[in-house]
Backbone as CSV, one residue per row, in Angstrom:
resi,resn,N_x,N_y,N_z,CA_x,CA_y,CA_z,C_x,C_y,C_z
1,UNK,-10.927,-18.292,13.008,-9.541,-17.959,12.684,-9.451,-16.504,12.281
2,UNK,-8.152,-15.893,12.781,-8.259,-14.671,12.704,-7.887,-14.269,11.450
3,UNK,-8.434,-13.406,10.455,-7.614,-12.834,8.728,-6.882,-11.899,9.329
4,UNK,-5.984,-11.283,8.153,-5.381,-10.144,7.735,-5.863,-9.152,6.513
5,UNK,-4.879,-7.957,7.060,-5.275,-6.920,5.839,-3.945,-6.690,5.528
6,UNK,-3.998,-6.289,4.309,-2.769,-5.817,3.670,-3.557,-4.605,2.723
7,UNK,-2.532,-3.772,3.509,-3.127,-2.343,2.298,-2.179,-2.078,2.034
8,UNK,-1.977,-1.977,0.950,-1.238,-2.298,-0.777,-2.146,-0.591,-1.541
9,UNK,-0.795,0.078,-2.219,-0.571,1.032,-2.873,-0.572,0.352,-4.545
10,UNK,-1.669,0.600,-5.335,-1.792,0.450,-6.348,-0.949,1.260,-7.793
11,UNK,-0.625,2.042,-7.311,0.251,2.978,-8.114,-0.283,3.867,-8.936
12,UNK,0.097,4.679,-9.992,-1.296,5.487,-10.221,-1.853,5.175,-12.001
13,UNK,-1.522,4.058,-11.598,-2.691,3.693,-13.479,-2.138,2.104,-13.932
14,UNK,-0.528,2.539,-14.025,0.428,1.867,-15.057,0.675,0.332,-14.080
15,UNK,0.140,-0.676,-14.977,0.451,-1.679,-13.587,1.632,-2.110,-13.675
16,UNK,2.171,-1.730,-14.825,3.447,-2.331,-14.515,4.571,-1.732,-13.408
17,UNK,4.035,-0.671,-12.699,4.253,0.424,-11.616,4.216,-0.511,-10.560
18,UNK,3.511,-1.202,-10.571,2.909,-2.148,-9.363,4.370,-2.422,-8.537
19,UNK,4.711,-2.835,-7.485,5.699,-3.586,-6.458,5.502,-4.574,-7.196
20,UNK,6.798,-5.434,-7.011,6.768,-6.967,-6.744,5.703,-7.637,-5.393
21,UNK,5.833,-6.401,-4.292,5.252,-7.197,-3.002,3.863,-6.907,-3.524
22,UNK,3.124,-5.747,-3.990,1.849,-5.884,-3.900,1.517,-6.651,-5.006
23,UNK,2.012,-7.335,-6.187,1.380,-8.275,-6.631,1.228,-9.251,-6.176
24,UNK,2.067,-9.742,-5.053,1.686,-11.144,-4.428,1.016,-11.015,-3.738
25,UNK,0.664,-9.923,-3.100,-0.304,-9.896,-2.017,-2.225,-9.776,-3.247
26,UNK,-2.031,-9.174,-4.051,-3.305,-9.374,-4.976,-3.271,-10.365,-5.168
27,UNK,-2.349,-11.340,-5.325,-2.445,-12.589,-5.984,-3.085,-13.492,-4.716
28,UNK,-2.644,-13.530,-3.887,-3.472,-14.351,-2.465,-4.734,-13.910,-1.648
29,UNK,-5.308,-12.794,-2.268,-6.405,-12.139,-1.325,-7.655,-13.039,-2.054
30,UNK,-8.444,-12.916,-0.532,-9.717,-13.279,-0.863,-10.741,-12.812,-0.714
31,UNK,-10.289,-11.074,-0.447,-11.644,-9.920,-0.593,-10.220,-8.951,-0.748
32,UNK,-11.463,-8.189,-1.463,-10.767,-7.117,-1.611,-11.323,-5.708,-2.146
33,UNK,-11.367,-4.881,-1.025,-11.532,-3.491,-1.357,-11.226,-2.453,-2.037
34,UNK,-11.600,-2.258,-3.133,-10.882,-1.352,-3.473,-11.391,0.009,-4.600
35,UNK,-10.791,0.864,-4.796,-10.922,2.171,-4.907,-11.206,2.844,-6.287
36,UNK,-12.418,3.588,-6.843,-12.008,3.796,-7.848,-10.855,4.549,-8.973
37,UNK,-10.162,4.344,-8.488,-9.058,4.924,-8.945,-7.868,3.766,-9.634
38,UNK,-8.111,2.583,-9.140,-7.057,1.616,-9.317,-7.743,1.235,-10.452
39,UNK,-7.027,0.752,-11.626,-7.076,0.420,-13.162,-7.719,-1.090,-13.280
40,UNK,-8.359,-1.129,-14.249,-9.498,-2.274,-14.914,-8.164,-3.244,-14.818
41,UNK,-6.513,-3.086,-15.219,-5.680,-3.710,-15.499,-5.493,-4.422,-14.901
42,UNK,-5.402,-3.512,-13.186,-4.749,-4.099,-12.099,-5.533,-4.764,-11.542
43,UNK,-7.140,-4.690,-11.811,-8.154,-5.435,-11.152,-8.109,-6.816,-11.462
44,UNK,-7.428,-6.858,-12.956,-7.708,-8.073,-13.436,-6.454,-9.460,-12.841
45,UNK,-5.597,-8.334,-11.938,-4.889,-9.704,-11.194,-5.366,-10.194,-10.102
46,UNK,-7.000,-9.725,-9.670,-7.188,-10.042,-8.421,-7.889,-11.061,-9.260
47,UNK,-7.308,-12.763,-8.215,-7.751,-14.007,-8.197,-9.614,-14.015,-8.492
48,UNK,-9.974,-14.681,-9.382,-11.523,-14.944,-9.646,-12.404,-15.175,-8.560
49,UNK,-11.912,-16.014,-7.477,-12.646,-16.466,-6.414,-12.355,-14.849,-5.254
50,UNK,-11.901,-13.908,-5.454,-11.945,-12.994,-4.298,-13.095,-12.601,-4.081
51,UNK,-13.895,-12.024,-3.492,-14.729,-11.104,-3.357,-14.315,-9.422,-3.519
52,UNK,-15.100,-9.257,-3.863,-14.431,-7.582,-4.441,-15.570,-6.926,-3.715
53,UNK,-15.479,-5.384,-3.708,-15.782,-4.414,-2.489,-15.664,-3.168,-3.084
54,UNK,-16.571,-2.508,-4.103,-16.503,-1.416,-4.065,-16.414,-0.139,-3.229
55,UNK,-15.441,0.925,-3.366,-15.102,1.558,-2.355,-15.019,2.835,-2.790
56,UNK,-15.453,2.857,-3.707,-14.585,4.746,-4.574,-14.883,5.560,-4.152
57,UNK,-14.700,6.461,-4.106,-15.105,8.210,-3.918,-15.144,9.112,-5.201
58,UNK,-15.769,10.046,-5.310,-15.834,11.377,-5.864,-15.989,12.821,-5.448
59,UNK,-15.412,13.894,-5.803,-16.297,14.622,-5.199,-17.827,15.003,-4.749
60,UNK,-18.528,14.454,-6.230,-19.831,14.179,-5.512,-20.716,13.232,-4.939
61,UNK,-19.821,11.835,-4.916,-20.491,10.632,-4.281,-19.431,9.637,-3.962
62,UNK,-20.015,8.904,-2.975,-18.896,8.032,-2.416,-19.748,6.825,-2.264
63,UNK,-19.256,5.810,-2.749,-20.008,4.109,-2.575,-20.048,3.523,-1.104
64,UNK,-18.512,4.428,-0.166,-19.271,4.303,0.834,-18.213,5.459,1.950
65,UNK,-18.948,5.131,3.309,-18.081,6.380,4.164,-17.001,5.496,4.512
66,UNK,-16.085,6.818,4.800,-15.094,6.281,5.299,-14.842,5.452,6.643
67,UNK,-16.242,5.309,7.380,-15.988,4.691,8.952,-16.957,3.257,8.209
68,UNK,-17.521,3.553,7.226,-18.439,1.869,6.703,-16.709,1.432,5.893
69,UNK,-16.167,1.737,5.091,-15.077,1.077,4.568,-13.887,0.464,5.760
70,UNK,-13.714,1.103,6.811,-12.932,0.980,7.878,-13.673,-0.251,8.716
71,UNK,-15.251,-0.403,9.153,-15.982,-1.347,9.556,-15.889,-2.297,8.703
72,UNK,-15.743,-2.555,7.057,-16.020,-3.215,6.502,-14.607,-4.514,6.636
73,UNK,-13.612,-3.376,6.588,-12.298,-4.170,6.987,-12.279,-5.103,7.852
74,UNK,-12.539,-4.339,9.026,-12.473,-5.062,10.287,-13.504,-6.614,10.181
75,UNK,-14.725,-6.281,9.687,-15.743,-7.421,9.308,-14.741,-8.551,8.825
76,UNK,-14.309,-7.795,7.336,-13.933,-9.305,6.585,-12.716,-9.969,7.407
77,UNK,-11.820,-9.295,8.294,-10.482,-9.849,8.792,-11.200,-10.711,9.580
78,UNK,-12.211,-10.372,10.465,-12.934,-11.528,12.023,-13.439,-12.238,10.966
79,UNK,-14.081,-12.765,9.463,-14.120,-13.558,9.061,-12.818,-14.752,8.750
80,UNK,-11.674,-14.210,9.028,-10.989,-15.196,8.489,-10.534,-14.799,7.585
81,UNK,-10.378,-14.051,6.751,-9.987,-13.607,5.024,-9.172,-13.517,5.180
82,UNK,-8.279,-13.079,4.150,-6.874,-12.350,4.021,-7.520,-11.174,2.461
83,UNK,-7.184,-10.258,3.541,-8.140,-9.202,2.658,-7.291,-8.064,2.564
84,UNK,-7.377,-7.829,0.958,-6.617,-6.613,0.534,-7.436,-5.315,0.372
85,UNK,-6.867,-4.537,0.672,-7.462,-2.742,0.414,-6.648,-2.328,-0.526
86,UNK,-6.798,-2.073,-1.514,-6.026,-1.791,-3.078,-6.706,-0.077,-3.236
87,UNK,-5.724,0.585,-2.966,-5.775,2.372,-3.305,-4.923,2.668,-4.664
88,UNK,-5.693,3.351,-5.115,-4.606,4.188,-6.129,-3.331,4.886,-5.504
89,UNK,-2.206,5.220,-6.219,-1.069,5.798,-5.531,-0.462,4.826,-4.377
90,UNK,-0.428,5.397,-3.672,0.195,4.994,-2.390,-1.067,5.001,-1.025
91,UNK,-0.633,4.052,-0.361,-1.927,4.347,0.700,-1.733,5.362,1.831
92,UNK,-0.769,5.764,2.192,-0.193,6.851,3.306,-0.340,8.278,2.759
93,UNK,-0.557,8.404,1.014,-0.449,9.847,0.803,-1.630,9.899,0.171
94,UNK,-2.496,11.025,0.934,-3.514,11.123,0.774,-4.675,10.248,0.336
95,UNK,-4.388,8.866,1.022,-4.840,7.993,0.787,-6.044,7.395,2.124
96,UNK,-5.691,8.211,3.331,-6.528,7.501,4.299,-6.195,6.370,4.654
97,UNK,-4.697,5.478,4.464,-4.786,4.749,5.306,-4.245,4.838,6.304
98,UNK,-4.096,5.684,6.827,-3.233,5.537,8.500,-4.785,5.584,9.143
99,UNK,-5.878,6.217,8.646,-6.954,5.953,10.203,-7.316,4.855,9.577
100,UNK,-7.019,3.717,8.246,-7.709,2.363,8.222,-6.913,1.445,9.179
101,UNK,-5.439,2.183,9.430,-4.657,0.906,9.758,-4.757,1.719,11.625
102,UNK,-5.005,2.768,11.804,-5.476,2.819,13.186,-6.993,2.112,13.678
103,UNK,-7.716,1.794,12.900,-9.000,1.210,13.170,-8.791,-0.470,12.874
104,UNK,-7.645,-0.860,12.337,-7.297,-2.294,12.520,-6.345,-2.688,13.643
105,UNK,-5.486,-1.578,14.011,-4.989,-1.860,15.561,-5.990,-1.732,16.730
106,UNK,-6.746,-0.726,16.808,-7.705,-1.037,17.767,-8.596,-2.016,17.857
107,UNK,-8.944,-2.723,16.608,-9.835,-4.216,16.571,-8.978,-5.445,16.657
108,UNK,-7.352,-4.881,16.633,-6.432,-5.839,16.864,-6.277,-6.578,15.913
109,UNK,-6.380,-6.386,14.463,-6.241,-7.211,13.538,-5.259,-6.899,12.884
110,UNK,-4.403,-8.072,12.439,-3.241,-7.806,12.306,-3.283,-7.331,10.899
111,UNK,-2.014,-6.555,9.894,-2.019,-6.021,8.656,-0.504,-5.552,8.367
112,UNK,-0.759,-5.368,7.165,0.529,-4.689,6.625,0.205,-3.582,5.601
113,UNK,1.541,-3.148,5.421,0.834,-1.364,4.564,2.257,-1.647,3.236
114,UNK,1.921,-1.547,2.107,2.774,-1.966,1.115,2.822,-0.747,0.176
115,UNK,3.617,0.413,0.436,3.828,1.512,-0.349,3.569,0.799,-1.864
116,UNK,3.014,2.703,-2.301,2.862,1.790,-4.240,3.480,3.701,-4.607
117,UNK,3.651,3.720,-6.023,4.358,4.974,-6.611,3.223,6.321,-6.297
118,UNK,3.459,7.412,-5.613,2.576,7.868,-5.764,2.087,8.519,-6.998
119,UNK,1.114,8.815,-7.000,0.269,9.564,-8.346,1.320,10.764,-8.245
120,UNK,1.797,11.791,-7.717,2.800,12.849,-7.890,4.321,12.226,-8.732
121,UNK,4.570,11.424,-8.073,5.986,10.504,-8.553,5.471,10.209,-9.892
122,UNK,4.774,9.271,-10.305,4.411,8.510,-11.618,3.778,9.018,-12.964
123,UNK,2.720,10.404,-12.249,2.506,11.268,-13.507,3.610,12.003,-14.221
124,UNK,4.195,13.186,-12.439,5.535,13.921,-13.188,6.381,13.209,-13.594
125,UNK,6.548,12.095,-13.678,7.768,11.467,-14.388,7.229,11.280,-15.743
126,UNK,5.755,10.672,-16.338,5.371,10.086,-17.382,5.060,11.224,-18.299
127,UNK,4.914,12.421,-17.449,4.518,13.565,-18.295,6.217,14.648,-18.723
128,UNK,7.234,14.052,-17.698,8.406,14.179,-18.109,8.735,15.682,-17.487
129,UNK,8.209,15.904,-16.155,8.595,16.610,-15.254,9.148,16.057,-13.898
130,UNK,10.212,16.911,-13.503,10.636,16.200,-12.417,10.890,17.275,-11.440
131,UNK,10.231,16.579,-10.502,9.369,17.642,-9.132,10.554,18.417,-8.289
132,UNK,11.363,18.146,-8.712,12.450,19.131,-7.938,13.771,19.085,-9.286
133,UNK,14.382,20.199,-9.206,15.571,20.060,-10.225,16.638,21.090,-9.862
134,UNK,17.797,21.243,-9.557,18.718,21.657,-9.498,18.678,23.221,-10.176
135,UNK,18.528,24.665,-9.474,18.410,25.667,-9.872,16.880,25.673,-10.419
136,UNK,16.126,25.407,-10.368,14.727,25.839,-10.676,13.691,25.348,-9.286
137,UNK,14.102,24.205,-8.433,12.909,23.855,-7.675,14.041,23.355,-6.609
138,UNK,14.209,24.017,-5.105,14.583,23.718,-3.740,13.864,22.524,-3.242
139,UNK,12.365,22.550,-3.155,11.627,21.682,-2.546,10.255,21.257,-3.452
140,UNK,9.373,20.782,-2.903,8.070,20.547,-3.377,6.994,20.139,-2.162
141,UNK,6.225,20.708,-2.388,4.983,20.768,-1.553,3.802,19.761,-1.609
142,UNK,2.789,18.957,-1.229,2.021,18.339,-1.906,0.979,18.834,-1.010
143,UNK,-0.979,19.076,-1.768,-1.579,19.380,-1.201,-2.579,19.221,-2.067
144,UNK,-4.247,19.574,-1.419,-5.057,18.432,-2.322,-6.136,19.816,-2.351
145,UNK,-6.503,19.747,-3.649,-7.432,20.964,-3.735,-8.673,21.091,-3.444
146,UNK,-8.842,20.198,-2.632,-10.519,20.139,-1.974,-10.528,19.754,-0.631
147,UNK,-10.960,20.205,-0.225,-11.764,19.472,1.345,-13.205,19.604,1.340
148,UNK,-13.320,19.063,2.489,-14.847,18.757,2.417,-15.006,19.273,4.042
149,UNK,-16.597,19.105,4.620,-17.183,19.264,5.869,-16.462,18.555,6.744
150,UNK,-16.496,16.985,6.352,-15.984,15.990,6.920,-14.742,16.206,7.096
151,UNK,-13.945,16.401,6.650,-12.370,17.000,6.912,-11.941,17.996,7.711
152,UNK,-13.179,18.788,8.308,-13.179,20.241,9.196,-12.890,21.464,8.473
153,UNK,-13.223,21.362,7.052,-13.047,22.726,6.382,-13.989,23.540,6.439
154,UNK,-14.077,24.474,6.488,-15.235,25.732,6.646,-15.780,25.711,5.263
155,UNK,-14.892,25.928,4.486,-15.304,26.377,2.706,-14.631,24.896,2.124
156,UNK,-14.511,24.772,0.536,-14.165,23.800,0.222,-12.970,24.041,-0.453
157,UNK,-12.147,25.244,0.027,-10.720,25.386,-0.349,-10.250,25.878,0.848
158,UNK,-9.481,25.339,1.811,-8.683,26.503,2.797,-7.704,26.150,2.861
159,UNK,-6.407,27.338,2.514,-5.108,26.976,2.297,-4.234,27.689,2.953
160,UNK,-3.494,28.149,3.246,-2.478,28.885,4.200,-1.577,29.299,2.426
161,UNK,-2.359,30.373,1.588,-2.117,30.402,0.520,-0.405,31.243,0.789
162,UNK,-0.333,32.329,1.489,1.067,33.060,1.497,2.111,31.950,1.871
163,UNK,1.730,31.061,2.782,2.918,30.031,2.722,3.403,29.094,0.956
164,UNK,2.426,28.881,0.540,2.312,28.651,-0.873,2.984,29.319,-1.947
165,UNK,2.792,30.548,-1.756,3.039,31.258,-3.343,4.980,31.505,-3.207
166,UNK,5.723,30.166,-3.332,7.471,30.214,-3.148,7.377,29.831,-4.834
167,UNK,7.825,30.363,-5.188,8.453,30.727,-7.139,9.088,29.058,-6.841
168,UNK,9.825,29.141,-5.680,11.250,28.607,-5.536,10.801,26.811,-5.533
169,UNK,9.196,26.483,-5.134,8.707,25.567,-4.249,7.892,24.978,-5.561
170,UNK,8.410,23.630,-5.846,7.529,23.048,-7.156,5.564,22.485,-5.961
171,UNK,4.717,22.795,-6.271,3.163,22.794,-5.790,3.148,21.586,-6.463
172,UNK,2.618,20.798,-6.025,1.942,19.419,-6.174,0.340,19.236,-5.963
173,UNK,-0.889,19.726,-6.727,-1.947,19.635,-6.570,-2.999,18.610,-7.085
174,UNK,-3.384,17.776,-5.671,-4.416,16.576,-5.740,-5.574,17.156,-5.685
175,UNK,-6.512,16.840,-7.081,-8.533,16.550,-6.755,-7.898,18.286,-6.782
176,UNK,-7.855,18.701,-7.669,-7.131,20.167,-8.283,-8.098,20.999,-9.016
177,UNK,-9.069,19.697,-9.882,-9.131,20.025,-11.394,-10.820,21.276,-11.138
178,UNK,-11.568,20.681,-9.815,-12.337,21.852,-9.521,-12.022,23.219,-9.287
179,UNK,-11.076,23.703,-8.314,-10.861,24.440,-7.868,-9.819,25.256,-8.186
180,UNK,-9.236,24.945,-9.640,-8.337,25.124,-10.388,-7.991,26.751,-10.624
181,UNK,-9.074,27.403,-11.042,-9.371,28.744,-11.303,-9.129,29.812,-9.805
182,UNK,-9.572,29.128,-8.593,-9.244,29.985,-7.230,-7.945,29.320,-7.043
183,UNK,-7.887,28.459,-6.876,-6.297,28.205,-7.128,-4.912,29.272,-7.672
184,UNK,-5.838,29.319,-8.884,-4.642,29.841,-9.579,-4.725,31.540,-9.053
185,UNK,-5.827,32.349,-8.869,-6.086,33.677,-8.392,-5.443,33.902,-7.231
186,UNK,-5.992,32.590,-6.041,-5.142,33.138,-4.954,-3.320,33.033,-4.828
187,UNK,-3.515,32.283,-5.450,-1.530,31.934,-5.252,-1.079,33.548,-6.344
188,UNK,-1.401,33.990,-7.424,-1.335,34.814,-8.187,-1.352,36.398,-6.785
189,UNK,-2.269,36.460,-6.384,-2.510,37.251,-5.206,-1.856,37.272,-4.103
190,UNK,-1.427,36.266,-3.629,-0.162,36.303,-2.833,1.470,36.112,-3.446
191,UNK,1.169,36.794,-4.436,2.824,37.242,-4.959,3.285,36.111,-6.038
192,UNK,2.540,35.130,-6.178,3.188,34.075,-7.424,3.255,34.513,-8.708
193,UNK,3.913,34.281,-9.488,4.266,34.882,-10.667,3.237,34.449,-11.440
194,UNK,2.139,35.398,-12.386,1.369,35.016,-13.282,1.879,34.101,-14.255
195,UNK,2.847,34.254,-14.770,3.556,33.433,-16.101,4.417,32.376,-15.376
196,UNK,3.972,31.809,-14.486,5.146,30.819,-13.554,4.224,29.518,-14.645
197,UNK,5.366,28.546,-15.125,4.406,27.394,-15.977,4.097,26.343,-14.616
198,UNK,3.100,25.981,-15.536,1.935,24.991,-14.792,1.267,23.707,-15.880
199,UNK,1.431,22.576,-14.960,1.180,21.413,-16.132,-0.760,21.159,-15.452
200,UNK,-1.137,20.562,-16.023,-2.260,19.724,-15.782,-1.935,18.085,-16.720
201,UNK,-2.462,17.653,-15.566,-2.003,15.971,-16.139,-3.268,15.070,-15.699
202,UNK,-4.423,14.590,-16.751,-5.127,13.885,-16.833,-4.591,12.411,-17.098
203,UNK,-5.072,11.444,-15.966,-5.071,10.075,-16.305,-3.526,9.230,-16.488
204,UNK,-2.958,10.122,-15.516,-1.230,10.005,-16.197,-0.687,8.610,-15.718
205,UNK,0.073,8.285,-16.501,0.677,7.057,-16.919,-0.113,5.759,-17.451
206,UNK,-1.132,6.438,-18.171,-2.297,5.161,-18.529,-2.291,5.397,-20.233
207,UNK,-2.828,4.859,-21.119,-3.419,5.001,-22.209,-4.257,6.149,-22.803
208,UNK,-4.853,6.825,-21.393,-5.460,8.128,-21.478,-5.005,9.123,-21.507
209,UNK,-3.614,9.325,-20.939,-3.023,10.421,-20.256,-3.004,11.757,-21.117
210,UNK,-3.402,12.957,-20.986,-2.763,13.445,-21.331,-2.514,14.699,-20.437
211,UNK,-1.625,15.600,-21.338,-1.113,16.896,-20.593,-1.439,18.113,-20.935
212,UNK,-1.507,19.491,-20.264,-1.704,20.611,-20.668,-0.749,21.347,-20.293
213,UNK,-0.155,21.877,-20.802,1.251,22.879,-20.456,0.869,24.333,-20.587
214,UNK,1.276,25.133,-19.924,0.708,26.662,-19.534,1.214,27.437,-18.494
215,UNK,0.921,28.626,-17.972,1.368,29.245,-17.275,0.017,29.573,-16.231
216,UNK,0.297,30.005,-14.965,-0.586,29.784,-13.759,-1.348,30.825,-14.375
217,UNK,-1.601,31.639,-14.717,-3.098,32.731,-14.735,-3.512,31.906,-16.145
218,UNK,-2.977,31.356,-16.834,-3.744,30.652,-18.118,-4.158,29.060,-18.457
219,UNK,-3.953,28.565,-17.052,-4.150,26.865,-16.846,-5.303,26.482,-16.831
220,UNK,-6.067,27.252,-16.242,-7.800,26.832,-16.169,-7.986,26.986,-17.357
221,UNK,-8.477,28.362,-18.267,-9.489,28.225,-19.489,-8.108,27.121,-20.053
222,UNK,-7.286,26.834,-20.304,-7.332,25.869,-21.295,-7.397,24.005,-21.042
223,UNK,-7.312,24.201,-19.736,-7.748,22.823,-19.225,-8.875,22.418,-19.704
224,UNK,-10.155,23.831,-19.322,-11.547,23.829,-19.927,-11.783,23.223,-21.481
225,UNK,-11.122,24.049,-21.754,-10.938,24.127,-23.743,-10.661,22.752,-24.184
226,UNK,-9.500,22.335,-23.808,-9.379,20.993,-23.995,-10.382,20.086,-23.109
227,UNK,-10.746,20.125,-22.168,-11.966,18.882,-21.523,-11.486,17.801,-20.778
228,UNK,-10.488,18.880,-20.001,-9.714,17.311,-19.247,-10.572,16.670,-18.391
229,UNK,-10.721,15.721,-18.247,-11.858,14.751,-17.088,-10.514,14.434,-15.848
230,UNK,-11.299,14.245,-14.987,-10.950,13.402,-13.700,-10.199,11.951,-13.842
231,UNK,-9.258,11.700,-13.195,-8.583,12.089,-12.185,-7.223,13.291,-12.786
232,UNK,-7.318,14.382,-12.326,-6.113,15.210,-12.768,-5.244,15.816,-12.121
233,UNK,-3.997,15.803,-11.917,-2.802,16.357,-11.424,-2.316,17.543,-11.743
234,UNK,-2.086,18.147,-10.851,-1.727,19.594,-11.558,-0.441,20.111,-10.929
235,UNK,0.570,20.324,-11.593,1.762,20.663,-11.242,2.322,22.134,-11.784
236,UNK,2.676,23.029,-10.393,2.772,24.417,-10.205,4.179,24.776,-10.250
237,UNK,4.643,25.112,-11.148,6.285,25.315,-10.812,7.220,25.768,-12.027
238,UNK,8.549,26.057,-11.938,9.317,26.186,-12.953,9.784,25.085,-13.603
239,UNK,9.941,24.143,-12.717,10.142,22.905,-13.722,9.283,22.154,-14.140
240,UNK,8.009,22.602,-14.600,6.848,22.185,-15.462,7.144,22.612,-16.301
241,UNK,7.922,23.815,-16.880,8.729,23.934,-18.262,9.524,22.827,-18.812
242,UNK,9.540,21.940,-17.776,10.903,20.886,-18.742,9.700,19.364,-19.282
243,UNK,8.763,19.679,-19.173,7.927,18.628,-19.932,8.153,18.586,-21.434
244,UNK,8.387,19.855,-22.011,8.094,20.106,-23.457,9.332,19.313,-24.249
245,UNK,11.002,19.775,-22.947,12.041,18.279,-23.539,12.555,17.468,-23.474
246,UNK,11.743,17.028,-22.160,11.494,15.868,-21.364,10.200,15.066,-21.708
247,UNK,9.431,15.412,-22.742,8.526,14.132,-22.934,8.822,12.876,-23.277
248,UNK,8.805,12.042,-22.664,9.478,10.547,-23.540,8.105,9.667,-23.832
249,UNK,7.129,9.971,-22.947,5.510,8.819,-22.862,4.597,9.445,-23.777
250,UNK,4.715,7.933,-25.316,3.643,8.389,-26.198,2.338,7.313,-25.754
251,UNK,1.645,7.548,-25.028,0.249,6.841,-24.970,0.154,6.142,-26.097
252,UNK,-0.454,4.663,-25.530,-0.036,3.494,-26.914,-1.807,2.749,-26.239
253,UNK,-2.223,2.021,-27.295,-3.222,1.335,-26.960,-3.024,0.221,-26.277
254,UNK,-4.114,-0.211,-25.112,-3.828,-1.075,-23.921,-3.850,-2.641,-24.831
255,UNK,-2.718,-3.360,-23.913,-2.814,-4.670,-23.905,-4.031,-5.176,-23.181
256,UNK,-4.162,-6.448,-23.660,-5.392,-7.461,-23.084,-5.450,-7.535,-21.806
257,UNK,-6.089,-6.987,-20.703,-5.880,-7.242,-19.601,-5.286,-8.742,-18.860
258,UNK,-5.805,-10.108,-20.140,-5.206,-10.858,-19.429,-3.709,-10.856,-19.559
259,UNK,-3.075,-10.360,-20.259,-1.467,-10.548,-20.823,-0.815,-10.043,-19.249
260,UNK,-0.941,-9.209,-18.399,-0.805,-8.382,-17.542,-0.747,-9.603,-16.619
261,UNK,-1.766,-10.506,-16.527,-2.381,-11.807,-15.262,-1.205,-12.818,-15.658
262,UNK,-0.882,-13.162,-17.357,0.236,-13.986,-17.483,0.861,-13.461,-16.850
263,UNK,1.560,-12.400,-17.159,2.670,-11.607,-17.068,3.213,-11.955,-14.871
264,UNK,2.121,-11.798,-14.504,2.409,-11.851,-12.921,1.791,-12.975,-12.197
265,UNK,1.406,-14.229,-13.000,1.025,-14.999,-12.107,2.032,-15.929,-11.063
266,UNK,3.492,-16.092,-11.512,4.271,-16.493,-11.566,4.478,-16.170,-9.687
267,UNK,4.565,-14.653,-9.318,4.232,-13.793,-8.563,3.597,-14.217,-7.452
268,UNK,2.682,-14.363,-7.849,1.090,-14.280,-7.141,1.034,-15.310,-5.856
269,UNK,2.062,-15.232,-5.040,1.605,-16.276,-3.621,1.689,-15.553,-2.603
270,UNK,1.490,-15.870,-1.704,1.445,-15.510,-0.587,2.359,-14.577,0.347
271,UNK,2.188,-13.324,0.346,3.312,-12.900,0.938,3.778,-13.344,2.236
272,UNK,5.321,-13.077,2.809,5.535,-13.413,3.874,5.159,-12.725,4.660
């Protein structure tokens, strides 16, 4: 019998972020892949009997490649499963799943793709910036501060930086927190305003979260200073000034992971 996949957008911490649809779809899987990035919280609605599938990445190690996670899919669906791929954020943004869900049309297995909040949406909101605003930000950009070999980058930053440096253009920077310092030089070098504010957002919308508020030539040393860890967001713009009266999220200590499993079992069948 043939399975399915459902790749389901985990959101970026807060499960209560979660869809209605992707909790039912966690609630019926019976493998499931998924990423280190998605929360101990949200793990804890996947059913006891699933099989689980470590999948994470880092910059410096990955549990597995991206064509063994894509094979692995395809495996568990010709078993029969109904098997979820659970990403942090959303799975379409910068998430890699359009070549998972092109490598499940070519094996012909059927699936579905269940948007979740992205990590840009859910931090700047929790950190109480909002990525575009009326007279300070026209548009917003999103772009990820690393590449790798595997991606076809020459170096492990290449950016089309003069298209970048718009005062006018709120920067959205993913996997940031290395490259933070050339970051900030080259956009500075192609005409961006040294004192343009700039947030850094560790762990946002979780229990961990926190923020660093600053201006682009002074975001690195104090990111440093303070010790922000991974996963971190970094937001380039004028309306990263409005965090300071726009904060509303005081980080509170986590509920019991099972309260979360009450909370959505109700949920938990089978999607259509």
């Amino acid at each position: 019998m043939q399975g399915k996949v459902w790749l389901v957008g985990a959101g970026p911490g807060d499960p209560d972020l979660l869809t209605v649809k992707a909790v039912k779809a966690i609630g019926q899987a019976e493998a499931v892949v998924y990423d280190r990035l998605v929360s101990d919280a949200i793990m804890q609605l996947v059913p006891k009997t699933a099989a689980l599938h470590f999948a994470g990445k880092s910059c410096k190690r990955k549990a597995m490649t991206q064509e063994e996670i894509q094979s692995l899919l395809v495996a568990l669906a010709k078993q029969g499963l109904r098997v979820v791929r659970l990403k942090g954020g959303d799975p379409l943004f910068f998430g890699r799943g359009g070549e998972e869900a092109l490598e499940l049309v070519q094996n012909r297995i059927p699936f579905e793709i269940i948007p979740g909040i992205t990590s840009a949406q859910g931090c700047g909101a929790y950190a109480g910036i909002p990525l575009t605003h009326r007279g300070l930000a026209t548009g917003v950009r999103f772009l990820t501060g690393h590449r790798t070999a595997e991606e076809g980058a020459e170096s492990p930053l290449e950016l089309n930086w003069a298209s970048l440096a718009d005062p006018e253009t709120t920067l959205v920077i993913y996997m940031g927190l290395a490259n933070l310092g050339i970051i900030a030089r080259e956009l500075i070098a192609h005409g961006m305003p040294a004192n343009l504010p700039a947030a850094a957002i560790s762990h946002g919308t979780t229990p961990l979260q926190r923020v660093i508020l600053s201006d682009l030539t002074a975001l690195e040393a104090q990111v440093k200073q303070a010790g922000l860890e991974s996963p971190v967001l970094v937001i380039i713009g004028k309306v990263a000034a409005l965090a300071a009266p726009l904060r509303w999220f005081t980080p509170q200590p986590v509920d019991s992971p099972s309260d979360y499993t009450d909370i959505f079992t109700q949920m938990s069948h089978t999607p259509r």
